[in-house]
C-alpha positions as CSV (number, residue, x, y, z in Angstrom):
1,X,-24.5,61.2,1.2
2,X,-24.9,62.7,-2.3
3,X,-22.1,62.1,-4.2
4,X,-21.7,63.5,-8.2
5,X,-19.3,62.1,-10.9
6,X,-17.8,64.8,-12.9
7,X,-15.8,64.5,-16.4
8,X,-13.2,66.6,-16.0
9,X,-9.9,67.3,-18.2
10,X,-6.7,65.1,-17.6
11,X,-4.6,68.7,-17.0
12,X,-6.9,69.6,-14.4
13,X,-7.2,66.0,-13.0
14,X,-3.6,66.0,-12.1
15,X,-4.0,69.2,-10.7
16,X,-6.2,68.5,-8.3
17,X,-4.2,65.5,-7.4
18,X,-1.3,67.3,-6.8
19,X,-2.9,70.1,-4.8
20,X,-2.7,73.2,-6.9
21,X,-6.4,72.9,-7.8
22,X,-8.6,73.1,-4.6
23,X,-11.7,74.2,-6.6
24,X,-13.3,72.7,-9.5
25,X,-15.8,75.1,-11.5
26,X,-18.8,74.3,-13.4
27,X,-21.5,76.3,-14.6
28,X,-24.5,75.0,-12.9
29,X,-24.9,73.9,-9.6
30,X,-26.6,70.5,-8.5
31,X,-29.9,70.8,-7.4
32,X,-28.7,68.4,-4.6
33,X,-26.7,68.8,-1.4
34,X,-23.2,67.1,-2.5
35,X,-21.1,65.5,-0.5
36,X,-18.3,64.2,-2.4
37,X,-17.2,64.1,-6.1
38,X,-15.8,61.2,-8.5
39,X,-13.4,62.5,-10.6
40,X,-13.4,61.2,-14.3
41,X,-10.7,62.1,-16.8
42,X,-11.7,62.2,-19.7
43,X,-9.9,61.1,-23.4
44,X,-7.0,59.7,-23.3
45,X,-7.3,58.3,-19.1
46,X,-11.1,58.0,-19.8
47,X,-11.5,56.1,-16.1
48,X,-12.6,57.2,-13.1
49,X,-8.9,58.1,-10.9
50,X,-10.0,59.7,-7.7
51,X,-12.3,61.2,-5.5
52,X,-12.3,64.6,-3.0
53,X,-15.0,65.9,-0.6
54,X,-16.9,68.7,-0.7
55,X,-15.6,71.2,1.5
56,X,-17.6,74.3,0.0
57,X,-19.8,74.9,-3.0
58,X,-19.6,79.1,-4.0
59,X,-22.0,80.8,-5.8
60,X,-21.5,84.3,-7.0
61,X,-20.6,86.5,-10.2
62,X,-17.8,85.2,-11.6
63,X,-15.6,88.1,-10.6
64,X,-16.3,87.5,-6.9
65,X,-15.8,83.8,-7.4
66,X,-12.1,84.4,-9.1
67,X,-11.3,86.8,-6.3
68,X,-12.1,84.2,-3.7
69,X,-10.7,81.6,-5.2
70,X,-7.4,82.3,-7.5
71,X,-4.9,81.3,-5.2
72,X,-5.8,77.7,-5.5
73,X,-7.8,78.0,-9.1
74,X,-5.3,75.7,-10.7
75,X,-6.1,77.8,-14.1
76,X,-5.3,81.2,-15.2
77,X,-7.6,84.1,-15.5
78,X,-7.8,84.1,-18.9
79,X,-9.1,80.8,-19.2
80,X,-11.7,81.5,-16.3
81,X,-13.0,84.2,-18.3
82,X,-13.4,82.4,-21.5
83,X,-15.4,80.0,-19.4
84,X,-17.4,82.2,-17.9
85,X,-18.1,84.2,-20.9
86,X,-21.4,85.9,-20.8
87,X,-22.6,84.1,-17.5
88,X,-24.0,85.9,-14.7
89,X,-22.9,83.1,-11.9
90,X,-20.0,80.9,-11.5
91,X,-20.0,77.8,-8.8
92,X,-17.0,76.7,-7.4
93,X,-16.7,73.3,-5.4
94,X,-13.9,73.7,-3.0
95,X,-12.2,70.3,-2.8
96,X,-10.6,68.5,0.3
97,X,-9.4,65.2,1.4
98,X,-8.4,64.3,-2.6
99,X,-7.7,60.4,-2.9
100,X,-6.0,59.1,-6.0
101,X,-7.3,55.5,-6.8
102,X,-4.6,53.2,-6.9
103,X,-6.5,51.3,-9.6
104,X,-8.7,53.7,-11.4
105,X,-12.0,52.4,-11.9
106,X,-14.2,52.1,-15.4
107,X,-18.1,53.7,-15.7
108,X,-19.2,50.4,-16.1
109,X,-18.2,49.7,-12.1
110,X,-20.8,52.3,-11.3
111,X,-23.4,51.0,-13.7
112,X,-22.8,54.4,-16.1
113,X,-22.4,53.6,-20.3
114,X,-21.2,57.2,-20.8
115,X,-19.4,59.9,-19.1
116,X,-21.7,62.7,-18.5
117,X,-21.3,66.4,-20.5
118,X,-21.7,68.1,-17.2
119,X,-22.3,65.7,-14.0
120,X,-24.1,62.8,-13.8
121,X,-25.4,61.9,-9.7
122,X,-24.2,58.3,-8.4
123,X,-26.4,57.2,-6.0
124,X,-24.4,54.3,-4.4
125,X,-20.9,54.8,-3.4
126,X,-19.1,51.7,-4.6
């Protein structure tokens, strides 16, 4: 099991938690096959709060990826098209089973100093 950790924006975060964000875009896809994703929110939480399968990763123009995806984007289209302004692909990790840690959990427990820009992989699953 591959599994990445992902910095992603407290607004988002919730979110995802609460449902009405079922895919989580990024600009670059892993190299790797992944599994599952730790979710980190960043400044102010700045702790690892949850985690969520990897149901399906999309890959396509961003146009097609907005068209398949929208109804559970959990962002509007404006702000999708500012982030994919000037790129040719868009990837879109479609998120199930979504856990909320009771205790959210610091880098440090998964032997990271800093969150990543991007993604960083995390080899053990604590």
């Amino acid at each position: 099991m591959c599994a990445i950790l992902l910095s992603i924006n407290p607004n988002h975060v919730e979110n995802i938690m609460n449902g009405t964000k079922r895919y989580e875009y990024r600009k670059v896809a892993c190299k790797r096959h992944v599994d599952k994703i730790l979710i980190y929110s960043t400044n102010p939480i700045m702790r690892v709060v949850g985690e969520a399968d990897v149901e399906d990763i999309l890959i396509d123009d961003p146009e097609t990826i907005w068209k398949k995806t929208q109804k559970k984007s959990g962002i509007d289209k404006r702000f999708f098209d500012q982030y994919y302004s000037n790129r040719e692909l868009a990837v879109a990790y479609k998120l199930k089973n979504v856990v909320k840690y009771n205790v959210p959990k610091k880098l440090k427990d998964y032997g990271i100093n800093n969150a990543p820009q991007s993604f960083q992989y995390i080899e053990q699953m604590q």
